[in-house]
C-alpha positions in Angstrom: 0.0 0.0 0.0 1.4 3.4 -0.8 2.3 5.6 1.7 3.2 9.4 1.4 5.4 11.8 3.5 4.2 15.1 4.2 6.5 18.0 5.1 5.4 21.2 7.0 8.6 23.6 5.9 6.9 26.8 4.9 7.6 28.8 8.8 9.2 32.0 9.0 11.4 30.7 12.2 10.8 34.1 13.3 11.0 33.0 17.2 14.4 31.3 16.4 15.7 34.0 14.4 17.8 32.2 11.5 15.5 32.9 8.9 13.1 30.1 7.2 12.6 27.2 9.4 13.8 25.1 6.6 17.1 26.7 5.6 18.2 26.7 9.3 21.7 24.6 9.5 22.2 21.9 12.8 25.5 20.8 12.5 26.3 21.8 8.9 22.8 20.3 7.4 19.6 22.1 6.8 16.6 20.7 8.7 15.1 20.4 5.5 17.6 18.1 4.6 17.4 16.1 7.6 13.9 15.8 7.7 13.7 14.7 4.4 16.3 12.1 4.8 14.0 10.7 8.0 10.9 10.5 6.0 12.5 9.4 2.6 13.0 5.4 4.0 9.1 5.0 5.2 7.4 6.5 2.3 7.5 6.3 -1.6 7.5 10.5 -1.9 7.2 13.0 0.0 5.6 16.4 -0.5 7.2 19.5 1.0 5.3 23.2 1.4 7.8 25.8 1.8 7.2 29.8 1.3 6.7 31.1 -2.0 10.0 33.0 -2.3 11.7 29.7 -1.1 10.5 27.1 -3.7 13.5 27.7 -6.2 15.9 27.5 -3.1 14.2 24.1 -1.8 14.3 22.5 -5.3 18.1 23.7 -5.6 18.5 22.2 -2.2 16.8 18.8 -2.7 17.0 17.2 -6.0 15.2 13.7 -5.6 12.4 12.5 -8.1 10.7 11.6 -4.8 10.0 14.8 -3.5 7.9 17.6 -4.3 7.4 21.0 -3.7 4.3 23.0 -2.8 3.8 26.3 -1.7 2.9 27.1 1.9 0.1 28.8 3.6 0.0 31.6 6.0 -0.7 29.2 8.3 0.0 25.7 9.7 -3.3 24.6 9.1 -3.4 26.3 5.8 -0.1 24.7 4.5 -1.6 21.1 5.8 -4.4 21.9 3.5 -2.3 22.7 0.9 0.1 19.4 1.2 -3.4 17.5 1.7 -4.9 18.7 -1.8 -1.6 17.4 -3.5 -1.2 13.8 -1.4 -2.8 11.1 -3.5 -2.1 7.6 -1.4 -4.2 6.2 0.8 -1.4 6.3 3.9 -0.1 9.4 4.8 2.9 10.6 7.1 2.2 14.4 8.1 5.7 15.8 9.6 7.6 19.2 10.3 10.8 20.3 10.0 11.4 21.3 13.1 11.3 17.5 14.4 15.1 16.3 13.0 15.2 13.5 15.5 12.1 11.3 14.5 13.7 7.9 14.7 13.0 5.3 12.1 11.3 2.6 14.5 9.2 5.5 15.7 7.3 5.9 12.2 7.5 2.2 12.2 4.8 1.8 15.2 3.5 4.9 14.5 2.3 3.2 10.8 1.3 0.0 12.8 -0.7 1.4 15.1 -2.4 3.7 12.4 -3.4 0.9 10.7 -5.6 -0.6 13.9 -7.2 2.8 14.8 -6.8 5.5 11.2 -4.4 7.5 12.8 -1.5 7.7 15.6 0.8 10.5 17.1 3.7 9.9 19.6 2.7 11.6 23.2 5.5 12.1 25.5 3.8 11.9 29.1 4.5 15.3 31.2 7.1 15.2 33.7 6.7 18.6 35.2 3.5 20.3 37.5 1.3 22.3 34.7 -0.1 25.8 36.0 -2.5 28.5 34.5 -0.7 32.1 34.2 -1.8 33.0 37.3 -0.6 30.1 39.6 -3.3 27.4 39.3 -2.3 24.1 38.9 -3.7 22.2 35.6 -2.3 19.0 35.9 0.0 16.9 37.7 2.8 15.3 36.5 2.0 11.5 34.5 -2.0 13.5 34.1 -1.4 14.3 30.4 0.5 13.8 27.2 2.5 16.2 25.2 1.7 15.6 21.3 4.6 15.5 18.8 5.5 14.8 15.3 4.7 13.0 12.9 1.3 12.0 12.8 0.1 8.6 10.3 -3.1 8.6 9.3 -6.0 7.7 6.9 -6.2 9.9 3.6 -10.0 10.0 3.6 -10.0 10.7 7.6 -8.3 14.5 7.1 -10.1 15.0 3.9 -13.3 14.0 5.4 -12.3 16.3 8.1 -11.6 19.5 6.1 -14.4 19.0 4.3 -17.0 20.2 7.4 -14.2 23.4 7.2 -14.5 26.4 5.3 -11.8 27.2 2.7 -10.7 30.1 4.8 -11.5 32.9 7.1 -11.2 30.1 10.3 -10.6 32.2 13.8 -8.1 29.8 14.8 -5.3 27.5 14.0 -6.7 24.1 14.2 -5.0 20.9 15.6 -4.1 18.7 13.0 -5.8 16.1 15.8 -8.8 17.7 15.9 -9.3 17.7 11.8 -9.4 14.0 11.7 -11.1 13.7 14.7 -14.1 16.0 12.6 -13.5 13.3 10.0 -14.5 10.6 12.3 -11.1 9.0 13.2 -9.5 9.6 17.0 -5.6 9.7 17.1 -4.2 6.8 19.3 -1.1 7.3 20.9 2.3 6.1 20.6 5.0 6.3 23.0 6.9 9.7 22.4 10.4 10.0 23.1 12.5 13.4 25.0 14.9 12.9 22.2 12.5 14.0 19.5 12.6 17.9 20.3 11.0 20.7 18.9 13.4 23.5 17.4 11.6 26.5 18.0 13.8 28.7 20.1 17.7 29.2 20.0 17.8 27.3 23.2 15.7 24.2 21.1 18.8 24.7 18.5 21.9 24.6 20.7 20.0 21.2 22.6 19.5 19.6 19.5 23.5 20.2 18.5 24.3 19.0 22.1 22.4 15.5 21.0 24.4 15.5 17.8 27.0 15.5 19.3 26.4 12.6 21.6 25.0 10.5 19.2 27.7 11.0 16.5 
């Protein structure tokens, strides 16, 4: 059964302030390149949404038959719209570049396990006391799961799900969850791992070159 890779690339990084999310280097390689190169071995092609005034740059970047390039949205929602109108198999991989460490047994069980239930994220159970703003406490440690990349899923669940969405003009930016949840399929989870960080911050940048370094 065919199985596509989906690649969220198209952020400004404006937070981490290196430019374009997917030009940004970790040790000498873009994350683009990275998170290709993760994705590339569990899929038969991938499809990639960068800005529009990064498409040439991308291509330049990552010449493989395999992948292809779309252009991104204003938002993340909007790009995943955007990468969903071009995916064609019936087994999709939605990632984001700014997960370099997704391990390959990782989208092994997360395809499994999307297979019994239409769709499975890793969760990475909360170590720490969660607290409102103003000092109320949310939720113990072990109460609740923090969602990560990549997500497998069903084709017809996310389609099915933007469907009940209008094309534009929504007052928030949607979890990706929550879209195939309105197309009738609830995400299980698999285990999530501390190792598969987030870059969004400088701080996220210099920790993910810090577990290069060990694993080189």
């Amino acid at each position: 059964m065919r199985i596509q890779g989906l690649l969220q690339a198209a952020g400004s990084g404006t937070r981490l302030g290196q430019g374009p999310k997917a030009f940004v280097a970790l040790a000498g390689r873009t994350l683009l390149e990275r998170a290709v190169d993760r994705l590339l071995p569990a899929v038969d092609s991938i499809i990639v949404a960068v800005a529009a005034a990064d498409l040439e740059r991308a291509r330049a970047l990552i010449r493989d038959e395999r992948v292809a390039f779309v252009e991104g949205a204003a938002t993340r929602s909007g790009t995943t719209r955007r990468l969903m109108a071009q995916a064609t198999a019936p087994w999709l991989i939605l990632h984001d570049v700014v997960h370099p460490f997704a391990a390959p047994e990782l989208l092994r069980a997360l395809l499994q396990q999307a297979h019994v239930s239409g769709a499975a994220a890793p969760g990475l159970v909360n170590a720490e006391f969660l607290y409102t703003r103003s000092g109320e406490l949310l939720h113990p440690p072990g109460a609740v799961l923090i969602g990560q990349k990549p997500v497998a899923f069903r084709r017809d669940a996310a389609c099915a799900g933007y469907e009940t969405l209008p094309e534009d003009g929504l007052d928030s930016d949607p979890s990706f969850l929550d879209i195939l949840a309105l197309g009738g399929v609830k995400t299980a989870f698999v285990p999530g791992s501390a190792v598969n960080v987030k870059i969004t911050t400088p701080d996220d940048l210099r920790l993910a070159e810090a577990l290069l370094a060990l694993t080189d």
